[in-house]
Structure formats: structure tokens, C-alpha cells
DOKE-626981 format. One record per residue (C-alpha): x, y, z; chain. Coordinates in steps of 0.5 Angstrom, whole numbers, plus 500, padded with zeros to 3 digits. Layout:
N
vexke xx X; yy Y; zz Z; mol A
...
This chain:
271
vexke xx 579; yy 311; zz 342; mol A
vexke xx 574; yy 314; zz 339; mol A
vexke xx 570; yy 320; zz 341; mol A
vexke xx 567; yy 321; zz 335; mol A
vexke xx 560; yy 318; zz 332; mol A
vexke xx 561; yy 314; zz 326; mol A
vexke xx 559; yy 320; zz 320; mol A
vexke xx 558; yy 319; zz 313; mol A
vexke xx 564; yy 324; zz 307; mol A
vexke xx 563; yy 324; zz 301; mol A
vexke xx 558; yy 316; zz 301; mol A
vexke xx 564; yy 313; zz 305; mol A
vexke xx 562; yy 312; zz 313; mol A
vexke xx 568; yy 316; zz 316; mol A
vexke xx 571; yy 315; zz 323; mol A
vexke xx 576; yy 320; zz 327; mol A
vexke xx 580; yy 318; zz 333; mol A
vexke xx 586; yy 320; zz 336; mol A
vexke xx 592; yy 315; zz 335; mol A
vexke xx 594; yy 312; zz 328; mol A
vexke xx 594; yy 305; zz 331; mol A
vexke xx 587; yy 305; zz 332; mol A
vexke xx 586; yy 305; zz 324; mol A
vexke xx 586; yy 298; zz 325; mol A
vexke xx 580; yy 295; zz 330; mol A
vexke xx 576; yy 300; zz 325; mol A
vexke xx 578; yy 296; zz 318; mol A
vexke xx 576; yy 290; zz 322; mol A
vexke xx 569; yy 292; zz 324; mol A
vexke xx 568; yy 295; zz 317; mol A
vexke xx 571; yy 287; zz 315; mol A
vexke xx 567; yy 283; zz 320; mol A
vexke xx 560; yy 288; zz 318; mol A
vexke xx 562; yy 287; zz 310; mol A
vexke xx 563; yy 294; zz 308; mol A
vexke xx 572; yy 292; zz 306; mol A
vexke xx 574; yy 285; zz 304; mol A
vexke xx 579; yy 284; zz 308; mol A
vexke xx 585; yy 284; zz 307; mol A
vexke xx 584; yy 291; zz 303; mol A
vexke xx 588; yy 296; zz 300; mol A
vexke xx 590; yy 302; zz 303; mol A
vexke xx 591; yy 310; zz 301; mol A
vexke xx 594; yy 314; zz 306; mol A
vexke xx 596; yy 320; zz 307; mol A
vexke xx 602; yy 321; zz 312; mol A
vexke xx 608; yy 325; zz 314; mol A
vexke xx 611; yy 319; zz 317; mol A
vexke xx 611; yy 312; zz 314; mol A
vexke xx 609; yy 308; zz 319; mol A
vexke xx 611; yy 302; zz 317; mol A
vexke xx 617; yy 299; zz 322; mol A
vexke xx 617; yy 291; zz 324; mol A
vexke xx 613; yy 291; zz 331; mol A
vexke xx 619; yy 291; zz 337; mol A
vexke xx 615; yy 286; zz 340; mol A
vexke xx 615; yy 281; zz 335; mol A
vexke xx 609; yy 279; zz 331; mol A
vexke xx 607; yy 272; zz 335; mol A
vexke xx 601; yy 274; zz 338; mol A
vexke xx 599; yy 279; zz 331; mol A
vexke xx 599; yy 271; zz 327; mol A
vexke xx 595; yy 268; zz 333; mol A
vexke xx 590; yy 273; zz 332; mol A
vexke xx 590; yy 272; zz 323; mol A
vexke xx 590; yy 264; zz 324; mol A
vexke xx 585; yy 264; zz 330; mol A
vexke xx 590; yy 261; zz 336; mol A
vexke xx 587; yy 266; zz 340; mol A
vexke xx 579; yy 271; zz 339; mol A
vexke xx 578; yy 274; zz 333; mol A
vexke xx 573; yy 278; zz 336; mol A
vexke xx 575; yy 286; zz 336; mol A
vexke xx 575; yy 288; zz 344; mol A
vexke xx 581; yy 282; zz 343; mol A
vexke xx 584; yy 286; zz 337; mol A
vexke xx 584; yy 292; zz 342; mol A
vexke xx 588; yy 289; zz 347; mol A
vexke xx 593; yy 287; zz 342; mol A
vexke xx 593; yy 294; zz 339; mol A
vexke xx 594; yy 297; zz 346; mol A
vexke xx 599; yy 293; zz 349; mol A
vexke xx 602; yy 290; zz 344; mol A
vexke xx 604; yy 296; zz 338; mol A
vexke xx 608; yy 302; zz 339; mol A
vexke xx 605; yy 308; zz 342; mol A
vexke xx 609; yy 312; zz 338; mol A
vexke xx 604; yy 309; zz 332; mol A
vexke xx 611; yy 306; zz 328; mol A
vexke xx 609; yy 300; zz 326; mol A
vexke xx 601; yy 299; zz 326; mol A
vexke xx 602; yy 298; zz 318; mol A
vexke xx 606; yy 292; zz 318; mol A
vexke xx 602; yy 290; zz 324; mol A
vexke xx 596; yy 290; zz 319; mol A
vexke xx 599; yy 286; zz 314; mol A
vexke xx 601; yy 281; zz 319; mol A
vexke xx 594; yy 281; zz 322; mol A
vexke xx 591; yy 280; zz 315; mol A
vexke xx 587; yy 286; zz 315; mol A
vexke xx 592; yy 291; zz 310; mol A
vexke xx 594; yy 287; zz 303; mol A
vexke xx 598; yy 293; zz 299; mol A
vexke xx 600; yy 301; zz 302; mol A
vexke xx 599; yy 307; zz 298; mol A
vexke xx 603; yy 312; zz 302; mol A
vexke xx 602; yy 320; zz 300; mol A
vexke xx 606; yy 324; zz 304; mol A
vexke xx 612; yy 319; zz 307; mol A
vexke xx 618; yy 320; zz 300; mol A
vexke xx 622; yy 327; zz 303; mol A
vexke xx 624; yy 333; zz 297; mol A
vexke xx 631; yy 329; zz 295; mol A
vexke xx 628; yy 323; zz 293; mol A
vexke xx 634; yy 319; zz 288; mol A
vexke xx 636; yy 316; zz 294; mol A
vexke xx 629; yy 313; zz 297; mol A
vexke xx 626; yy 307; zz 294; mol A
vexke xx 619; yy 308; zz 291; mol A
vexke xx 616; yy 302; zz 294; mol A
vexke xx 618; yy 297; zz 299; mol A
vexke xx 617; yy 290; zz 300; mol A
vexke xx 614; yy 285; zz 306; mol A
vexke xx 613; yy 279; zz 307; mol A
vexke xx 608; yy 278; zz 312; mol A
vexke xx 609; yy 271; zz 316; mol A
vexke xx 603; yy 267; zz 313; mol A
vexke xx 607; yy 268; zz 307; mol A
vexke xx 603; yy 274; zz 303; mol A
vexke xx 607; yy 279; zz 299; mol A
vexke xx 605; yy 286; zz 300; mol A
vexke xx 608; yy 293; zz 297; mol A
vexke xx 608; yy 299; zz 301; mol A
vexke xx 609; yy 306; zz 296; mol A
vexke xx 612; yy 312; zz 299; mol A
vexke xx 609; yy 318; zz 294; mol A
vexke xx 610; yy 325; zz 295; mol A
vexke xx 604; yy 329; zz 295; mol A
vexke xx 598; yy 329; zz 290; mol A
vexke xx 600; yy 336; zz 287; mol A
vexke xx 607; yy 333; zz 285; mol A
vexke xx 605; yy 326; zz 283; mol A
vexke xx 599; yy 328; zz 279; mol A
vexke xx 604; yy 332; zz 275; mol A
vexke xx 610; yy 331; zz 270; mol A
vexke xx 615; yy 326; zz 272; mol A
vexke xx 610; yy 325; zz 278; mol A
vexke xx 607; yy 316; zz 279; mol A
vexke xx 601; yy 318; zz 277; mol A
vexke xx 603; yy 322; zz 271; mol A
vexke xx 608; yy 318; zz 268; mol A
vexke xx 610; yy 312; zz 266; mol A
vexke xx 617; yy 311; zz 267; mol A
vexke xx 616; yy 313; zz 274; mol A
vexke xx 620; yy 307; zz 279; mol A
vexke xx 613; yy 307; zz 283; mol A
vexke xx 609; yy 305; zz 277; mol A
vexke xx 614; yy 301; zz 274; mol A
vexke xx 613; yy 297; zz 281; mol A
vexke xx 606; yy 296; zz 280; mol A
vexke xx 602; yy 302; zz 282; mol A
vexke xx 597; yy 304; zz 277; mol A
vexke xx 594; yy 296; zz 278; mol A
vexke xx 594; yy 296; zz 285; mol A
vexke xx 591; yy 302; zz 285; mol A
vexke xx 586; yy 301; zz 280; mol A
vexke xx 589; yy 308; zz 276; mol A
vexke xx 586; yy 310; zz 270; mol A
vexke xx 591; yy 315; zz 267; mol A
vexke xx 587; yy 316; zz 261; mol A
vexke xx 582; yy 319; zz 266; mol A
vexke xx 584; yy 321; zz 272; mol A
vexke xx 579; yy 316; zz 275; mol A
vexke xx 580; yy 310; zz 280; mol A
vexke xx 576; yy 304; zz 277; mol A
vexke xx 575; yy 301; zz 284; mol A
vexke xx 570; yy 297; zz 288; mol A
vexke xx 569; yy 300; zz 294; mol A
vexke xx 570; yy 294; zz 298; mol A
vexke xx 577; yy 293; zz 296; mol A
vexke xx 580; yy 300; zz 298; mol A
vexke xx 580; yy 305; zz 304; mol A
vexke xx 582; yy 312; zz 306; mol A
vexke xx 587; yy 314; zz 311; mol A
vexke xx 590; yy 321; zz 314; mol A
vexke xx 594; yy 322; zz 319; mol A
vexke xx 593; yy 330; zz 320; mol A
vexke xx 601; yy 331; zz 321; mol A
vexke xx 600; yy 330; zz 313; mol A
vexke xx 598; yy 338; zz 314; mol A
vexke xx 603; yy 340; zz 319; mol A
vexke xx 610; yy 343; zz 318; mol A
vexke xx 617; yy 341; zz 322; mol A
vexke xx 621; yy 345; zz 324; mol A
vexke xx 626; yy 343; zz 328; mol A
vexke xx 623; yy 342; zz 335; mol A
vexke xx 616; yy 346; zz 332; mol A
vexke xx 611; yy 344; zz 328; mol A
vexke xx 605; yy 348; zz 324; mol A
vexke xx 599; yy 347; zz 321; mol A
vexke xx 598; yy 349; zz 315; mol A
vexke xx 597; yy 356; zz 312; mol A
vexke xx 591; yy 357; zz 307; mol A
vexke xx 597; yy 359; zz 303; mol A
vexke xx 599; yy 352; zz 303; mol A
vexke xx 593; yy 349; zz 302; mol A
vexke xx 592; yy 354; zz 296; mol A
vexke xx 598; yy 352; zz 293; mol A
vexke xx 598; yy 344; zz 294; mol A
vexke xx 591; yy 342; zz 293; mol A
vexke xx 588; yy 347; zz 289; mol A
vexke xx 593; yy 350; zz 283; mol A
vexke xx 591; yy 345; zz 278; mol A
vexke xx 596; yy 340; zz 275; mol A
vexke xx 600; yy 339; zz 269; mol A
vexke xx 600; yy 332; zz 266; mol A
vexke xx 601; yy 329; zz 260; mol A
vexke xx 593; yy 327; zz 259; mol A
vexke xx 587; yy 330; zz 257; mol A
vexke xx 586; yy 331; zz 265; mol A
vexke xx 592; yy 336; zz 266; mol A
vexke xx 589; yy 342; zz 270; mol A
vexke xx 586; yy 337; zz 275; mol A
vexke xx 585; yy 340; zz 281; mol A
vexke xx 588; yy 335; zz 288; mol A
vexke xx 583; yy 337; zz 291; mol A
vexke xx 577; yy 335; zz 286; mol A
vexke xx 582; yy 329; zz 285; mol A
vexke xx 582; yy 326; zz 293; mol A
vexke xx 574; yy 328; zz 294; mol A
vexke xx 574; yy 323; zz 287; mol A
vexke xx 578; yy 318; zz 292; mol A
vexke xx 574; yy 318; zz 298; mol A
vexke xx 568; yy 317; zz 293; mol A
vexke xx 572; yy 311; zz 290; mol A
vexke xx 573; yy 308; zz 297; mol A
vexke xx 568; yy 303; zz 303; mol A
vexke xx 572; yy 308; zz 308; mol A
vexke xx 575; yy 314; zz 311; mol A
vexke xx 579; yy 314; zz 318; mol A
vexke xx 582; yy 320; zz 320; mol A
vexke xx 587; yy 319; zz 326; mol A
vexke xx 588; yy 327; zz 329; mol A
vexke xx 596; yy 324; zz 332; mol A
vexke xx 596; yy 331; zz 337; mol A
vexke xx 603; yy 328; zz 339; mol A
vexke xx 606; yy 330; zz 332; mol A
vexke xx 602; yy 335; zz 330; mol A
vexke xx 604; yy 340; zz 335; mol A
vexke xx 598; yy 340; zz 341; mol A
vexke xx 592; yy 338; zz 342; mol A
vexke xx 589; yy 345; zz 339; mol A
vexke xx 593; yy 344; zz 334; mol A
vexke xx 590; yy 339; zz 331; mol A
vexke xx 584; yy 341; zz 332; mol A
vexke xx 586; yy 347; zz 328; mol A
vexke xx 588; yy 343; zz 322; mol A
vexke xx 583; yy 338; zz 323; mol A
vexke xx 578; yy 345; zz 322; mol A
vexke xx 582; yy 347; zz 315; mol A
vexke xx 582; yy 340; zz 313; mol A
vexke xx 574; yy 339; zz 313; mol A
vexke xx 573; yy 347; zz 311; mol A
vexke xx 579; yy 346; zz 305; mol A
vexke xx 578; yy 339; zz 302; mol A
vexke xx 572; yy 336; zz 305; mol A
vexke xx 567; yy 343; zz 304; mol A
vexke xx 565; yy 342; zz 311; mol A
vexke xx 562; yy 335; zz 310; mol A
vexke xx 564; yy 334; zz 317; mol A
vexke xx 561; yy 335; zz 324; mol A
């Protein structure tokens, strides 16, 4: 589950694993040792939403909040091993259930033709917390004119999302507690599908998307998405790195992206 040490990016402890839905034993143990105020908000990067309902249903998900059965983690490894979808498909909503998530900013999950698809969904968990999940393009896009980042009028900012994310447009900076808000990447989000293939990345890509400047409306037009995901990271208590080899095409596969993600975004910082 998790062959990597504990490391440190940018001031934040970082921890990388192989399946998504391992996300989740990690932000409780960041609870239980006082680095996230649980239920914490999210930013994810991912090319999937994650965020179907559990098929087997959330009964032990809520015995688990409410203390009906250990709240310990080998206890929540159990239920994330036997009771989630290995297909990693349901373990934001699982998340929320278990009072370890409150809201999701999902970047990666909203398709090219986005006028048919909502920006944000809303769940009530059974505890009775609301929660919003906001499906976003990807940073070059919504850093720029018309993107929720840049744009007052977008549907997603309409539904909230500056202040759950503690957005300063005028900035261009995050104003968040570091207790209050985690990082997550699925490595799928620096693949590319195509029918039954998938690639990572080329450098082309990584040129185009995280280090052209965007162009917005605020003094901080011409902010790199590279300079502005390092300022995330450092605006968070915790990064989680799941490597998915199953959706980013094999196992050296994702070796190869998780290499160019350290090289290109995270200059390295990573062992």
C-alpha cells in the first residue's frame, strides 16, 4: 500500500502509493497526528471523478464515523480493502461518509465539451453534512479568461468555489490554513487515452499546459500553472500521490510519469 517513506515537497509531508482509495488511511493518520482538521477540504488532480456512491453501501462507512465499531487505522484499512471498489471509483464519496473529506476540488474530471456537465455536484452524506465536489478543467484552462479561477461569472464560482477554496483572485494566492486543506494526484491526470492505449505525457505537453503563462483579467495574468500548483502545495498540510499503474497504462508507465511529474513540476524534490 505504501512503498514509499513518508517525504517532505515544498514544506508539505508527502505520501506516494499505488491504488487511489489509499488516499484515505493516510488523511486519517494526518488527522489522528494533528497535521488535517478532519473533515479537510481537497484539491485533486484526476482524469476520473471518483466519486460514484459505494456499491456495497455505506453501513460500515457510518459505523466507522460514529464509533459503532474501532476508529483506529488498521481498522480503516480493512474497510477500504474489502469494502471499496477496487476500481478506485468510490472512495471520495466513501470519504465523505467517513467524515474524513468535507468539499472536492477536482481538476482534470470536466471533458472538453463542457455546456452539457455540471460544474459542481452535491451530496449529502448520512450524517446529514452537505458537500460540493467541483469538476474543473485543468489549471492552464481555468487560470485563464472564462476559466473558475478567472472569471466571476463561471457556474463553478457561482456555486461557491473561491470561498471554499479560500481563492483570492486579486492575488492569485490560496489564503488557507495549512490544517484545513490537502493535495491529491491520481498520475492518470498526465496520461493520454485513446481508445484501448494510454501515454503519458510528452514534454510538449507539459510545455504547453503547466508552463505557457495564463492570461486573466488580474494583475497576475502571465502566472505560470506550474508556479501556481508549487504555491498550492505550499498552502497545504498534505500531498498524496496515488501512481494508478492500472489507468496510466503499466506499471513502467507510471514510473515514467511519476519521473516527469518530479522532473517538470516539483523540480526534483522528490526521492
Amino acid at each position: 500500500m505504501y512503498p514509499n517513506r513518508v517525504q517532505t515537497l515544498y514544506g508539505a509531508p508527502a505520501v506516494i502509493f499505488r491504488d487511489h482509495r489509499w488516499t484515505l488511511p493516510v488523511v486519517f493518520m494526518a488527522g489522528e497526528e494533528g497535521i488535517l482538521k478532519l473533515p479537510v477540504r481537497m484539491v485533486t488532480f484526476d482524469r476520473h471523478r471518483d466519486s460514484l456512491a459505494p456499491l456495497k453501501g455505506t453501513g460500515p462507512l457510518e459505523a466507522f464515523r460514529s464509533g459503532k465499531i474501532s476508529r483506529d487505522t488498521a481498522m480503516l484499512a480493512e474497510l477500504v480493502r474489502d469494502h471499496l471498489s477496487p476500481r478506485d471509483d468510490d472512495w471520495i464519496i466513501s470519504g465523505m461518509e467517513l467524515g474524513l473529506l468535507s468539499d472536492v476540488i477536482q481538476f482534470g474530471s470536466l471533458s472538453e465539451t463542457p455546456e452539457n456537465e455540471t460544474a459542481v455536484t452535491c451530496y449529502r452524506d448520512k450524517s446529514g453534512w452537505d458537500h460540493s465536489i467541483f469538476h474543473l478543467r485543468r489549471p492552464a484552462q481555468e487560470l485563464s479568461y472564462k476559466g473558475a479561477l478567472a472569471d466571476h461569472g463561471h457556474a463553478a464560482v457561482k456555486e461557491g468555489l473561491w470561498n471554499i477554496l479560500n481563492w483570492l483572485p486579486e492575488t492569485g494566492k490560496i489564503r488557507a490554513d495549512k490544517h484545513t486543506l490537502f493535495v491529491d494526484i491520481d498520475l492518470d491526470f498526465f496520461t493520454i487515452p485513446w481508445e484501448k492505449y494510454v501515454f503519458p505525457f510528452p514534454p510538449e505537453v507539459y510545455e504547453g499546459e503547466f508552463f505557457t503563462p495564463a492570461q486573466s483579467p488580474y494583475c497576475w495574468s502571465g502566472l505560470r500553472p506550474v508556479d501556481w500548483m508549487r504555491s498550492l502545495v505550499k498552502s497545504a498540510g498534505l500531498v498524496t500521490v496515488a501512481c494508478e499503474p492500472d489507468f496510466c497504462g503499466s506499471k513502467d508507465k507510471a514510473e515514467q510519469v511519476l519521473a516527469d511529474v518530479n522532473l517538470f513540476l516539483f523540480e526534483s524534490s522528490l526521492e
